[in-house]
C-alpha positions as CSV (number, residue, x, y, z in Angstrom):
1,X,0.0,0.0,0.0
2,X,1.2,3.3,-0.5
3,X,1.9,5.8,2.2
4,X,-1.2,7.0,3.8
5,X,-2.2,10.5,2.9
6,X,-5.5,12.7,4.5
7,X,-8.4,12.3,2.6
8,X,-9.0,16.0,2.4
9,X,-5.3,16.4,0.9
10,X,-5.6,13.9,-1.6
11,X,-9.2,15.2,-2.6
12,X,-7.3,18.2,-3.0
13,X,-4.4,17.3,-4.9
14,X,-6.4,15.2,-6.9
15,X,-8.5,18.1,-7.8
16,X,-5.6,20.6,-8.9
17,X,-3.5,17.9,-10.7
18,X,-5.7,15.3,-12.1
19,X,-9.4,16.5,-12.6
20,X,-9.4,20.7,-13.2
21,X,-6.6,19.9,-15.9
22,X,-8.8,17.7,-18.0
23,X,-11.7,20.0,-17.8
24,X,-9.5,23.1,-18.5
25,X,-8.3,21.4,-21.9
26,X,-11.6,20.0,-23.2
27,X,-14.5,22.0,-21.1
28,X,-12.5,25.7,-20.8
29,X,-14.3,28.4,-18.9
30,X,-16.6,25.5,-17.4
31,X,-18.3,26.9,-14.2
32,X,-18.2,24.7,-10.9
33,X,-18.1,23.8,-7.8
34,X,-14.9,21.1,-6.9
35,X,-15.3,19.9,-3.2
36,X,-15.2,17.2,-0.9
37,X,-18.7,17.3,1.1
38,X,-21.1,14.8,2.5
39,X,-20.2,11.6,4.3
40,X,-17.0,10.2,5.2
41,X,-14.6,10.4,8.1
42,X,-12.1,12.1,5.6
43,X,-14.8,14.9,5.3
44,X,-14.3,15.6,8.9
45,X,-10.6,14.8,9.0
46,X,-10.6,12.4,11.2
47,X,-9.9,9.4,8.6
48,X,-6.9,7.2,9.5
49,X,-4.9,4.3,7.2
50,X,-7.9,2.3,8.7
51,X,-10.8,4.2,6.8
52,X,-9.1,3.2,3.4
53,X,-11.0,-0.2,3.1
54,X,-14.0,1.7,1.6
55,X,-15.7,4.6,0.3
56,X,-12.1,6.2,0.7
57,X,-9.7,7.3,-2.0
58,X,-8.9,9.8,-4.7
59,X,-13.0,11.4,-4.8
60,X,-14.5,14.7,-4.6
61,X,-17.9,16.2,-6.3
62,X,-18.3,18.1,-9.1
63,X,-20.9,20.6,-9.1
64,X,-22.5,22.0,-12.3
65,X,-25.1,24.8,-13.4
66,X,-28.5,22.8,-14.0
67,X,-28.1,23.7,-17.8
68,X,-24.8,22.2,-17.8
69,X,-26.0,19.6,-15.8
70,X,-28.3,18.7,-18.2
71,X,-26.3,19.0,-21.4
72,X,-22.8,18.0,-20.5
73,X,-22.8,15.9,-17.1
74,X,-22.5,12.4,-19.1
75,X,-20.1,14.1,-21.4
76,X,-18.0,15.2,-18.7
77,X,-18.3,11.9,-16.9
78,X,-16.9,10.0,-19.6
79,X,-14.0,12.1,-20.5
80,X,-12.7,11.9,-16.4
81,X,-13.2,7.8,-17.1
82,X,-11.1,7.7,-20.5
83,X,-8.2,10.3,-19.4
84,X,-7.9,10.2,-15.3
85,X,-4.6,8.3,-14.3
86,X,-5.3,5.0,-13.2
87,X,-3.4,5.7,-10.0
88,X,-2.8,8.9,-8.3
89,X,-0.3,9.7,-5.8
90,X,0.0,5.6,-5.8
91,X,-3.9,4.9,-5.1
92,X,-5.8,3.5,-7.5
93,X,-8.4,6.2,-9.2
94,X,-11.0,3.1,-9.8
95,X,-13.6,1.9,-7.6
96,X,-15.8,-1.4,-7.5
97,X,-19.4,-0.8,-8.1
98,X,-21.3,-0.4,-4.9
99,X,-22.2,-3.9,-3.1
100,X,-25.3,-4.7,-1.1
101,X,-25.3,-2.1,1.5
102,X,-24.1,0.6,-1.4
103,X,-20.2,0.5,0.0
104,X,-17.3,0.9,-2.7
105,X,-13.7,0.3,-2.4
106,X,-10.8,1.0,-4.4
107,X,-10.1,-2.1,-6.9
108,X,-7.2,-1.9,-9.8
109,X,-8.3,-1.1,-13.4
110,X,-5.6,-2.3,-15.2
111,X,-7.3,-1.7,-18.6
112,X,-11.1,-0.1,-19.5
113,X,-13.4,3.0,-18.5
114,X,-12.2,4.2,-15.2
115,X,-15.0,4.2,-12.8
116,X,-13.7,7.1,-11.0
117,X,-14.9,8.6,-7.7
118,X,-15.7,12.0,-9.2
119,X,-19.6,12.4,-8.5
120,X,-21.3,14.8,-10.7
121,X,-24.4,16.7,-9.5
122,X,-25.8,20.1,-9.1
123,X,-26.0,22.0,-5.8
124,X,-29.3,22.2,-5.6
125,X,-29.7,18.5,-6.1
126,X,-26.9,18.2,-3.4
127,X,-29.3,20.1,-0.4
128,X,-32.3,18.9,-1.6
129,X,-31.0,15.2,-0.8
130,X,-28.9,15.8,2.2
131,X,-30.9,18.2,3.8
132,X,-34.2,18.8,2.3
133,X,-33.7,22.6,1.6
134,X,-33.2,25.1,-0.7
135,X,-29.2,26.1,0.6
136,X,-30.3,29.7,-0.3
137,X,-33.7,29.9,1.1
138,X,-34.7,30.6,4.4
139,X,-34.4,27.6,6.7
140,X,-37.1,28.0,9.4
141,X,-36.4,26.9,13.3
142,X,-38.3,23.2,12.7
143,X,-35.9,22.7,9.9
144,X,-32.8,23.7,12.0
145,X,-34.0,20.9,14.7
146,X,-34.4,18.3,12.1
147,X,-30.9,18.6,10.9
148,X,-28.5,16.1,12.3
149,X,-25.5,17.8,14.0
150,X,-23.3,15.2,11.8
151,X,-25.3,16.4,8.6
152,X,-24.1,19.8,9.2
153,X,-21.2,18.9,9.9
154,X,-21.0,16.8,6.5
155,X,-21.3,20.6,5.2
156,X,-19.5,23.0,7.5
157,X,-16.4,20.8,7.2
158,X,-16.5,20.5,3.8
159,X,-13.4,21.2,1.8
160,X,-13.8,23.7,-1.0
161,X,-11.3,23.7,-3.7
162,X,-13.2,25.8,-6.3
163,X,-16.3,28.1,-6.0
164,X,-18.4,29.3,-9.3
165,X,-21.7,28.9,-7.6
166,X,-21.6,30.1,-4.5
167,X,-21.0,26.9,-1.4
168,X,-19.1,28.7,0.8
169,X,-21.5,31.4,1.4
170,X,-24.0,28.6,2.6
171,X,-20.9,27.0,4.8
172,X,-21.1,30.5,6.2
173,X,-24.9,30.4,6.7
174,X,-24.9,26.7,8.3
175,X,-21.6,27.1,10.5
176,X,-23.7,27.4,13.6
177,X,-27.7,27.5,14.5
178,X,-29.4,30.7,14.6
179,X,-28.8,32.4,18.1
180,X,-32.4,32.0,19.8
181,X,-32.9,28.1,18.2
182,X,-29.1,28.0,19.7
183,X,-30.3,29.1,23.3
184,X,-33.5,26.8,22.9
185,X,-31.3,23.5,22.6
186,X,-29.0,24.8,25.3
187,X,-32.2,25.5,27.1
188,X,-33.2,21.3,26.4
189,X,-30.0,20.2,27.0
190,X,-30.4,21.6,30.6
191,X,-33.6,20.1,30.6
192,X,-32.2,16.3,29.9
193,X,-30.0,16.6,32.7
194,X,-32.9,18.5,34.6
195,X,-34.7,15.3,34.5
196,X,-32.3,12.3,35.1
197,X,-29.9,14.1,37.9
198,X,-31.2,12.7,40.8
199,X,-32.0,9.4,39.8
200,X,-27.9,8.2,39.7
201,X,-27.5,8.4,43.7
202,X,-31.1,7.4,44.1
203,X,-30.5,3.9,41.9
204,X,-27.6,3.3,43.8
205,X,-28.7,3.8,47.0
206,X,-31.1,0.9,46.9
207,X,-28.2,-1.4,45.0
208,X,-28.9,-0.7,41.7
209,X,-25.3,-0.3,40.8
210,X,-26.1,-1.0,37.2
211,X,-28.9,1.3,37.1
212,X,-26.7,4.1,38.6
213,X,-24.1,3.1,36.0
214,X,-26.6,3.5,33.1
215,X,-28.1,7.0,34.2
216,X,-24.5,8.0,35.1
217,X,-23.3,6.9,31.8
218,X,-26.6,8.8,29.9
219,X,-25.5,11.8,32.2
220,X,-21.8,12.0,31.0
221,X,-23.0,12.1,27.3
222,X,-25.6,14.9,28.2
223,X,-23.0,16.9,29.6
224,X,-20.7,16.6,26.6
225,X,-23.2,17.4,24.5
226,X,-23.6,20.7,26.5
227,X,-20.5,20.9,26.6
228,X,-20.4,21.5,22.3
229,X,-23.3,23.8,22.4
230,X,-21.8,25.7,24.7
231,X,-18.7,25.8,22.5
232,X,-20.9,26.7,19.5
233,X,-19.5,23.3,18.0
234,X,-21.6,20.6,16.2
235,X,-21.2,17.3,17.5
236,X,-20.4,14.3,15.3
237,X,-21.7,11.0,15.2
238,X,-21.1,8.4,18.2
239,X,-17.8,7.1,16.1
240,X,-16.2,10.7,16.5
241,X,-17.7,12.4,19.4
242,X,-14.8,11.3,22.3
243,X,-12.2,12.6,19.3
244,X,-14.3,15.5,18.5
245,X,-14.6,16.4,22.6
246,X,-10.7,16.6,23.0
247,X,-11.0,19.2,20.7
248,X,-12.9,21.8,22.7
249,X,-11.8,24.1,25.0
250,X,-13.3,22.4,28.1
251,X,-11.5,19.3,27.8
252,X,-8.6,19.9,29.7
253,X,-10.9,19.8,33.1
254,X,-14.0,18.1,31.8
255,X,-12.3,15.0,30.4
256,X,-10.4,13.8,33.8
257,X,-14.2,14.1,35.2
258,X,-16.2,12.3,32.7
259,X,-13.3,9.3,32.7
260,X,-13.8,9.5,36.7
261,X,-17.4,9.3,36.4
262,X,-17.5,6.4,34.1
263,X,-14.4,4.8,36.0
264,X,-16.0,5.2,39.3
265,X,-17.0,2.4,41.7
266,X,-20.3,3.8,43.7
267,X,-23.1,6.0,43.7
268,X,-21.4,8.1,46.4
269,X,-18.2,8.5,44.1
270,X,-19.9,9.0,40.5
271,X,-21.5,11.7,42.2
272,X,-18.4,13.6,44.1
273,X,-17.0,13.8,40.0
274,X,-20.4,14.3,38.5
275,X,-20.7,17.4,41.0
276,X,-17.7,18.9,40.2
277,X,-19.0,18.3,36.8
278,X,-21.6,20.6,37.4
279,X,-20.1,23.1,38.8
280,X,-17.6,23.6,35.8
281,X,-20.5,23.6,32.9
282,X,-22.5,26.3,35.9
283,X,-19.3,28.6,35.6
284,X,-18.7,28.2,31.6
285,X,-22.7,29.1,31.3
286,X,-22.2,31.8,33.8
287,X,-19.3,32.7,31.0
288,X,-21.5,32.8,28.3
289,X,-23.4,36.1,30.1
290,X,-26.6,34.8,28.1
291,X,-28.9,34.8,31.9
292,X,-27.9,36.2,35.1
293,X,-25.0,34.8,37.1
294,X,-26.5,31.5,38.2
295,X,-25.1,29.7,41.5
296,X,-23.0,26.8,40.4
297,X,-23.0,24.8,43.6
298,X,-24.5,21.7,43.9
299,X,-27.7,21.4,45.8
300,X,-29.2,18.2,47.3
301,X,-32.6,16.8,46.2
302,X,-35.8,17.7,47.9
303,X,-33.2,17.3,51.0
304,X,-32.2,13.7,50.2
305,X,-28.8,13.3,49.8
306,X,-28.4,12.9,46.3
307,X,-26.4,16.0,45.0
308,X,-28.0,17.9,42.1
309,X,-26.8,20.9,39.7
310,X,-30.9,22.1,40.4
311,X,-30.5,22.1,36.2
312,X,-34.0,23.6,35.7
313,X,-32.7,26.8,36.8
314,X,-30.7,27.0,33.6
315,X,-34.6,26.1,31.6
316,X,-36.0,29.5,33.4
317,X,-33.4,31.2,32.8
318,X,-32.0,30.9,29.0
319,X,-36.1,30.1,28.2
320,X,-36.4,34.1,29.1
321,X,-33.5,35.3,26.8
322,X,-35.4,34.2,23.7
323,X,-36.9,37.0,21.6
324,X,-37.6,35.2,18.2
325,X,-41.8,34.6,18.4
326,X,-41.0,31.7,15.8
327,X,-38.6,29.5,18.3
328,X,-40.5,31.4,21.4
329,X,-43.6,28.9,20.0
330,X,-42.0,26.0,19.9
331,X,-43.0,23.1,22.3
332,X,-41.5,23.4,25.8
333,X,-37.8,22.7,25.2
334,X,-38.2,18.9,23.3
335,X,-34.9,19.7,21.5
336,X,-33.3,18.6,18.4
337,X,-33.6,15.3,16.1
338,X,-30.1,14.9,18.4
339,X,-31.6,15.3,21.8
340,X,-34.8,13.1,21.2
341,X,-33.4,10.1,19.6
342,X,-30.3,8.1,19.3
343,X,-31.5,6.0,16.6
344,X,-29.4,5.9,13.4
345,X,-32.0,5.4,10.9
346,X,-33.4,8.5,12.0
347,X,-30.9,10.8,12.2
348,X,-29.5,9.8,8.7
349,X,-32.5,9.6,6.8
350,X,-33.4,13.0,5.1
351,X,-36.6,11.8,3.7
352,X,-38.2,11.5,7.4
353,X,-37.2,15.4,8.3
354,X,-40.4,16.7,6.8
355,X,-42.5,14.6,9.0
356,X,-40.1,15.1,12.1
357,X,-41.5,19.4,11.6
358,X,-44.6,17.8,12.7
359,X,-43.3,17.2,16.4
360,X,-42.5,21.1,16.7
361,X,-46.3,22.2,15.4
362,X,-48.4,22.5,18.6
363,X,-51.7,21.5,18.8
């Protein structure tokens, strides 16, 4: 195998040296939009030697005007298959056709049409499958809450290596949710750890050890989450969200906790970590200056001593700092596609968003 280079470098190379030759010499003056967006650990930069075994190699997508779309995109297609290099940079250029679960590798073509990993669409045709939207129309608070974190990551991180048609302006526009639908899922986030808090020490203090492990475990994962709202960063999917934590400014304090928490042996020690916990995502709100100063010590529970952040506070308080009448309607702090469901088929099927807006209409 050849040396391991970043997918987001090769994409790029690949680009400049292989692909915007070919269409300089046969399709001069073509308008487009070269990048590497959408799925894929090498999107995110996060792919390693490992990620190599499929949908991984020299790619990126090719975006068109619809009229050229229309008129040239097969012409265009076959040109990259007859003249590409059938290696690049010691990677093959080819890959097999997609199996069972629509997966491709790289195979060598030692002869024949290259079936390259160019894709050729429009950008339009790009949004309307990912995300259901028009990327220059206006995208309304139950569309923002529909939209996987990863999905916008998918777009945010997306490596641009030529613009005609305007992507990195809607980079700009999805980098980060609209401030008020940005205080209502801090203001849900809260609200998840609002409603499980108590129930760790409680578990525990009847010999539920697994039970307090569970809720301590769900509460670790609310508070990272918080943690990347807090940060104004999207969170990726499960494979990437530890990796994607080191990464934020917190993690120098938070991560010894959350490893402590999850590490711990008793109710009575999960929650001397989980408190401290508390107390350090109290003062980075209280950093924030979005609500009053809020108290960030720990509290215990209707006097029972299971220590609590008293995370409703946080509800009150961020629910009153939001001015927009269109996110100031929607139900009582449900959250995001993120915050209500863990289940994959959900969050990556785009199809499903449209009747996910029905869960933020009120009766």
């Amino acid at each position: 195998m050849p040396e391991f280079i970043p997918g987001r470098e090769l994409s790029r190379l690949f680009y400049h040296e292989a692909v915007r030759p070919i269409l300089d010499s046969r399709f001069p003056g073509l308008e487009h939009t070269a990048c590497l967006i959408g799925t894929g650990s090498d999107v995110l930069g996060y792919d390693t030697f490992e990620s190599t075994d499929h949908e991984w190699g020299p790619r990126l997508r090719l975006f068109l005007s619809q009229d050229d779309w229309d008129k040239r995109a097969d012409d265009i297609d076959g040109l990259l298959s007859a003249e590409l290099p059938r290696r690049f940079r010691g990677f093959s250029t080819s890959f097999s056709e997609q199996d069972e679960e629509g997966v491709r590798v790289l195979v060598d073509a030692e002869d024949g049409p290259i079936r390259h990993g160019v894709r050729i669409g429009t950008l339009n045709q790009f949004f309307k499958s990912s995300l259901r939207i028009d990327p220059f129309g206006e995208i309304s608070p139950a569309q923002w809450l529909t939209f996987s974190e990863q999905s916008l990551l998918e777009v945010a991180r997306a490596a641009v290596y030529h613009d005609d048609f305007g992507l990195a302006e809607v980079q700009t526009r999805l980098t980060y949710y609209p401030h008020d639908v940005w205080l209502y899922l801090l203001a849900s986030q809260w609200r998840r750890i609002d409603q499980l808090e108590p129930f760790m020490g409680r578990s525990g203090n009847v010999g539920d050890e697994l039970g307090s492990k569970l809720i301590a475990h769900q509460i670790v994962l609310d508070l990272v989450r918080l943690c990347f709202l807090m940060e104004k960063r999207y969170a990726p999917y499960a494979k990437w969200l530890g990796t994607a934590f080191r990464e934020l400014d917190c993690t120098g304090e938070m991560m010894p906790l959350m490893t402590a928490v999850l590490d711990a042996h008793g109710w009575e020690e999960r929650q001397t970590h989980l408190s401290r916990a508390y107390e350090l995502v109290a003062t980075t709100h209280n950093g924030l200056r979005i609500t009053e100063p809020l108290s960030i010590e720990v509290r215990p529970f209707h006097g029972r001593p299971y220590l609590v952040s008293g995370a409703g506070r946080f509800v009150s308080a961020i629910s009153k700092r939001i001015i927009d009448p269109s996110v100031q309607t929607l139900p009582d702090f449900l959250g995001s596609v993120d915050q209500i469901s863990h289940s994959v088929d959900i969050l990556t099927s785009p199809h499903r968003r449209e009747v996910l807006q029905g869960l933020y209409k009120l009766p």
